[in-house]
C-alpha positions as CSV (number, residue, x, y, z in Angstrom):
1,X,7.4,9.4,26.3
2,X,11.0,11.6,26.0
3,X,10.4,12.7,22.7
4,X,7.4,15.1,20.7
5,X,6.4,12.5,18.1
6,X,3.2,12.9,15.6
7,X,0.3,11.1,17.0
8,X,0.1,8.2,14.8
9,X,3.5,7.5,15.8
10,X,3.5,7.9,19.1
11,X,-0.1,5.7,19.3
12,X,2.1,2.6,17.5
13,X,4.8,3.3,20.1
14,X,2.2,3.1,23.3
15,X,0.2,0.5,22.0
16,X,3.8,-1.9,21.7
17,X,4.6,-1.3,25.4
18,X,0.9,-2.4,26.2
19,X,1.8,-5.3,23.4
20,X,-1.8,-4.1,22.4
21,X,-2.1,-5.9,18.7
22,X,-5.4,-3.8,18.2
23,X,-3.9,-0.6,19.3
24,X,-0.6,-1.2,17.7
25,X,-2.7,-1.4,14.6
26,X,-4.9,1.3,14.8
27,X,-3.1,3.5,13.5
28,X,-1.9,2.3,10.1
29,X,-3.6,3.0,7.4
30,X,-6.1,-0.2,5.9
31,X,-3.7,-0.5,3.1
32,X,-0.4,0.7,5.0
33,X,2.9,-1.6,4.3
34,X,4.9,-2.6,7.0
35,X,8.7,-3.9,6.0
36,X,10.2,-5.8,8.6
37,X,13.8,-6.2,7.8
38,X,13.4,-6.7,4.0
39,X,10.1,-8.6,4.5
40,X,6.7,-6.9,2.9
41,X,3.1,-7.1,4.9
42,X,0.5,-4.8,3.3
43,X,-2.7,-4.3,4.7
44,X,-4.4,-4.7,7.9
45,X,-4.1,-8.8,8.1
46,X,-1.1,-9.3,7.1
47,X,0.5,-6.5,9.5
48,X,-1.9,-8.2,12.3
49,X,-0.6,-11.5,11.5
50,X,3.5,-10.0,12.1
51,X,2.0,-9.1,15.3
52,X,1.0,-11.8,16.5
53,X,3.8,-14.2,15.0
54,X,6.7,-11.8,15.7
55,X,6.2,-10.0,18.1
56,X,3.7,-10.5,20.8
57,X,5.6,-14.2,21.6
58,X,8.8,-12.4,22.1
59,X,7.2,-9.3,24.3
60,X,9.4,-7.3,21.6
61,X,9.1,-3.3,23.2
62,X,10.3,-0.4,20.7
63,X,11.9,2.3,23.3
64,X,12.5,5.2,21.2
65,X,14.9,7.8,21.8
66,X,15.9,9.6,19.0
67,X,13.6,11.1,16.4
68,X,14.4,13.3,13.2
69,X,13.1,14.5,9.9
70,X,14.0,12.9,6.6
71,X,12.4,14.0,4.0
72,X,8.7,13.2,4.2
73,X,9.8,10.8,6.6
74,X,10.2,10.0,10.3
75,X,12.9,8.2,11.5
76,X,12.6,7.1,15.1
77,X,15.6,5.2,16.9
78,X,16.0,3.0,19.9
79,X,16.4,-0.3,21.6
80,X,14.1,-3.0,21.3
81,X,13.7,-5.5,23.8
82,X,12.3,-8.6,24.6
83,X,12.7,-12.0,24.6
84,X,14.7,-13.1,21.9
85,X,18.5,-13.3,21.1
86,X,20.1,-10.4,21.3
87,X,18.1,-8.3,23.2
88,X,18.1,-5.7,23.6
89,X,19.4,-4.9,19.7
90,X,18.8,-1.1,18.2
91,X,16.3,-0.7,15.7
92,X,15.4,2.0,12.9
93,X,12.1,2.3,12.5
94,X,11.2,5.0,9.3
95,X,7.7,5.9,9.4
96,X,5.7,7.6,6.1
97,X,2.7,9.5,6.9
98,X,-0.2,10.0,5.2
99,X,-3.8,11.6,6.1
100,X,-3.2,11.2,9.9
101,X,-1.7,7.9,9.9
102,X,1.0,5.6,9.2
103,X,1.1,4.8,5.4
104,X,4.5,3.1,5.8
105,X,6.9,1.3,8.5
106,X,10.1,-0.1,7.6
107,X,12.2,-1.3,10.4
108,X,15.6,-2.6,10.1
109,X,18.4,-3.4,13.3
């Protein structure tokens, strides 16, 4: 990986280029809430569930490459690629952190 990113992030970030759902999952927190372009999944199920609707069938791959400090937040940019229309678009993914993992993900292109 290019970039010095905390752990949790850079375990979510490994895990999507394995498409690992269970790894990719690992390390949110049980009650984390993941915003996907507006929409809301909280908790472990429902983030699973995004996984496995969204992004798994479309082999969707996060390649970071640019990472900076807002806040008490991480924001991580990059292309995203896969099979769907468009790719590969640019996403924003702003990471909250809390206890060692990832209390909150929202992504937007």
């Amino acid at each position: 990986m290019p970039m010095d990113l905390p752990k949790p992030i850079a375990d979510y970030v490994e895990a999507n280029a394995r498409l690992d759902i269970d790894g990719m999952l690992q390390p949110f927190q049980r009650d984390a809430v993941f915003i996907d372009n507006g929409k809301h999944f909280e908790g472990h199920a429902a983030i699973r569930k995004l996984f496995e609707e969204e992004v798994i069938p479309v082999k969707a791959i996060f390649m970071p490459d640019t990472v900076r400090e807002e806040g008490d937040d991480i924001v991580v940019e990059g292309p995203a690629h896969g099979d769907f229309p468009g790719s590969p678009l640019r996403f924003t993914y702003r990471f909250t952190l809390a206890d060692g993992a990832i209390r909150t993900l929202e992504t937007t292109v």
